[in-house]
N, C-alpha and C positions, 0 to 999 in steps of 0.2 A: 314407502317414502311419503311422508309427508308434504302435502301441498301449501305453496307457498301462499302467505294472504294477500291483498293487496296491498296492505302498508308496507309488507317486505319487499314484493317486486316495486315499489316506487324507491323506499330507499338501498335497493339493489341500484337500479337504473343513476341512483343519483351518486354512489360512491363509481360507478362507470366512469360519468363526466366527469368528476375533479378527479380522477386520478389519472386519464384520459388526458386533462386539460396542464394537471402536473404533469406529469409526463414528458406533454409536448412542451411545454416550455422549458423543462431539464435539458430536453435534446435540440432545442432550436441554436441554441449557442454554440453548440459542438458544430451541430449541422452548418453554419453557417462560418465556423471556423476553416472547415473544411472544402467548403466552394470555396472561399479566397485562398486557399495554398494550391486549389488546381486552375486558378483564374489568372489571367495574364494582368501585366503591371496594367497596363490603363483600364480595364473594367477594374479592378480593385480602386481606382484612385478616382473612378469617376461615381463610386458608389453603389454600381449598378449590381453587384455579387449580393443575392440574396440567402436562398438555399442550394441552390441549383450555378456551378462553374460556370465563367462567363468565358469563351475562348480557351477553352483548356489546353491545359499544357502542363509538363510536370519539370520543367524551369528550377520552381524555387525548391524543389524534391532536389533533385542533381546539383543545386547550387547549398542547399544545406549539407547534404551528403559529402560533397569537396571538403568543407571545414573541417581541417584539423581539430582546432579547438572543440565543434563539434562533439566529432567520434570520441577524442579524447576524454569528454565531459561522461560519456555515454557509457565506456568501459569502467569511468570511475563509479556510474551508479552499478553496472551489472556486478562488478567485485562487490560493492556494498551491499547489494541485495542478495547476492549468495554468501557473503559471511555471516550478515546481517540474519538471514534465515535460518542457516545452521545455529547459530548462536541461542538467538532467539526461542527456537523449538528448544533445543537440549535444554534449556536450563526451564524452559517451561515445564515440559515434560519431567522434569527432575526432581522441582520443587512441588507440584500437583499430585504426582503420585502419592508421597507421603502423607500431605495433608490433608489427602481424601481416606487415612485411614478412620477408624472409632480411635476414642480413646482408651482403650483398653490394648492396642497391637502399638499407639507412639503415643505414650501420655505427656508429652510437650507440644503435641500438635497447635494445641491455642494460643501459646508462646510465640510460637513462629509464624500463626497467620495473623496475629494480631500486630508481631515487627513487619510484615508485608504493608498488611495494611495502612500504617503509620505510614511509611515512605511511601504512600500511592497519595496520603491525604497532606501530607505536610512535603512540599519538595525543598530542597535543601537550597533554592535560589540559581541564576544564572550564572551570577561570579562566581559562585564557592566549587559550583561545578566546572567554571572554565579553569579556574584555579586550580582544582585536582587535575583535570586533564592535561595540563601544561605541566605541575609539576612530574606525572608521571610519563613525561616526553611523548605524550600521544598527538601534537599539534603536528597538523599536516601530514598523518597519518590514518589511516581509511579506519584504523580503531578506534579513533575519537567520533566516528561517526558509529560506529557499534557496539562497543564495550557500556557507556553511559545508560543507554536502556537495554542493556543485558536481558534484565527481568522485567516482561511487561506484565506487569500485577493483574491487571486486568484481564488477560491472557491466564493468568493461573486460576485465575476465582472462576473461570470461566468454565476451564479445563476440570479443576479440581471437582467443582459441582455434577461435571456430566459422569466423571470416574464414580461420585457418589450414585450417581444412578443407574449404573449398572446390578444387576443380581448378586448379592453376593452368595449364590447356593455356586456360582461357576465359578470365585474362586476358590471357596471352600472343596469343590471336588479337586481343584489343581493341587489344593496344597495335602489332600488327600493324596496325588497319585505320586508325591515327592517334587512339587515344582517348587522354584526358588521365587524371592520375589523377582527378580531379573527376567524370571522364565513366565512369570505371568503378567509382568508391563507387557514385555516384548508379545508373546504370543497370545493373550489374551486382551490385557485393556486397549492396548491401541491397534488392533483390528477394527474391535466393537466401537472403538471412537472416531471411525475415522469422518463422520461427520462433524464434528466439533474439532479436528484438527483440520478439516480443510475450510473450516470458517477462520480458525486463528492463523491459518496460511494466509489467506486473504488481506486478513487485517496486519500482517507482520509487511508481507509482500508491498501492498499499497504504502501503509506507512513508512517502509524505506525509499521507495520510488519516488514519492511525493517529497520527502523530507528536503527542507534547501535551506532553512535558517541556522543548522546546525554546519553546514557545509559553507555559511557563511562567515563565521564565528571561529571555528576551528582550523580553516583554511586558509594561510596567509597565501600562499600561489596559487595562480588562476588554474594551473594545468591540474591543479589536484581537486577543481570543486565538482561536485557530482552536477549532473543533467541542469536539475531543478533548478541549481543555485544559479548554475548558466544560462537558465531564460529564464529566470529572475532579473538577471544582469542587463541581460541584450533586450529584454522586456522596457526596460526601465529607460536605458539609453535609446534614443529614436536615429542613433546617426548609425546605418552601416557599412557609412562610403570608408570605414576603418578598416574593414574584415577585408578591403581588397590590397590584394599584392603581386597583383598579375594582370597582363594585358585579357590577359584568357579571363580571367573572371569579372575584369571591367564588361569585355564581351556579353559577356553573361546578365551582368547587370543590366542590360538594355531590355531583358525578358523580367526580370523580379523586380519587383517594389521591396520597401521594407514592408510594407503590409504582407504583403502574399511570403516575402522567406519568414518573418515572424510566426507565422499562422502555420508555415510548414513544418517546422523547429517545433513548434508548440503540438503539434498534433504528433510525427517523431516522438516525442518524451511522452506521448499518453497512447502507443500503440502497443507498449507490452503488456500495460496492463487491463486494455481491453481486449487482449487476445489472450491473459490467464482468465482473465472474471467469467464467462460462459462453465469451463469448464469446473469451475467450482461453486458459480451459485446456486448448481441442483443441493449442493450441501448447506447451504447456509442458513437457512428458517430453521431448518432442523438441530442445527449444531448450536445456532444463535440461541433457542428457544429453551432446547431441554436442559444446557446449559447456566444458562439464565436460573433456574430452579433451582434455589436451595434447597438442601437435602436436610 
């Protein structure tokens, strides 16, 4: 093993601190989002919630949780994030395989990554988009939030690259012992890939979660906007003496601010996918990386 010189242990030491110091300022805002969702209305209102809950209580949890509109909003992103996934994979999956052949097994292959390419570089505009999606009746239906990027390009180029780096001595013995190509996506590539398929999970998963402008757009009623779009909405508006319709929940309001139910709403929409991200980002450098690599 090699000893490190001095120059290296100081610029070791020094990508510690800024990454250290990024870091902590990525997470100081979350941190701080979340003392005020377990802070009672008046420490919220009198400023004193730093990182650490002032009077805790979990008020604006139970009082976000009540919303209809809420849950409502909630099962429209989780429908959307499981069609949206499924979707998303299979047609990735579908169009990478092939274009990760030579040209000698699909000689059109350049044909078709170069029409990819084009509609990754040139997008066809918002109108012309909303314009198709309406005239094909998909307005106010959860497919106008899926169908549109069916095919994330980026997602294939991605995928495509890592399929190119695989051995081809393992599929040549497959197609030796009679396997289909069917039988060697399935039991073969995407085994060995499943590091770059749980990177393009990540990025399919977030990107549906997160999405709210398209839910804004293509959604004329409120019952149908996904999560995002809805604390987008209630974000923007500061009044939530609206959301009441009950003596019960005026009650309740004597415990929540809009600070502290905002802050609980807003942490709610970002808890599924802090509770996928661990389990997938042991794959990610790896998937992200070898992928990355043109073949």
């Amino acid at each position: 093993m090699l000893k490190r010189t001095t120059g290296e242990k100081i610029f070791a030491i020094f990508n510690y601190i800024i990454l250290s110091f990024t870091a902590f300022a990525c997470l100081v805002p979350m941190i701080n989002v979340l003392a005020v969702s377990f802070s009672s209305s008046t420490a919220a209102a009198t400023g004193s919630v730093k990182l650490w809950p002032v009077d805790f209580t979990l008020a604006s949890y139970k009082y976000a949780l009540s919303k209809r509109e809420f849950l409502q909003s909630f099962l429209v992103s989780l429908k959307r994030v499981t069609l949206g996934y499924i979707v998303n994979m299979v047609m990735t999956i579908s169009v990478a395989y092939p274009l990760s052949k030579d040209r000698s097994d699909f000689r059109a292959r350049n044909v078709y990554a170069w029409f990819f390419i084009i509609t990754m570089m040139f997008s066809g505009g918002l109108i012309p988009t909303f314009v198709t999606v309406r005239k094909l009746g998909l307005l106010d239906t959860v497919w106008a939030l899926v169908l549109p990027g069916a095919v994330p390009v980026f997602n294939v180029i991605l995928l495509m690259n890592f399929f190119r780096e695989l051995p081809k001595e393992i599929e040549e013995a497959a197609y030796i012992d009679g396997a289909s190509h069917w039988t060697t996506l399935f039991r073969i590539y995407l085994p060995l890939s499943l590091p770059s398929l749980a990177t393009i999970s990540l990025f399919v998963l977030v990107g549906h979660w997160n999405g709210w402008f398209d839910g804004m757009i293509y959604m004329n009623r409120p019952k149908n906007w996904p999560l995002q779009t809805y604390l987008r909405t209630i974000l923007i508006n500061p009044d939530i003496s609206q959301y009441q319709t009950s003596s019960e929940e005026l009650a309740n309001l004597k415990e929540v601010s809009e600070r502290t139910f905002k802050s609980a709403q807003v942490f709610l929409g970002a808890a599924p996918i802090l509770a996928v991200y661990p389990f997938l980002q042991k794959y990610f450098m790896k998937g992200l990386v070898m992928g990355s690599v043109k073949g």
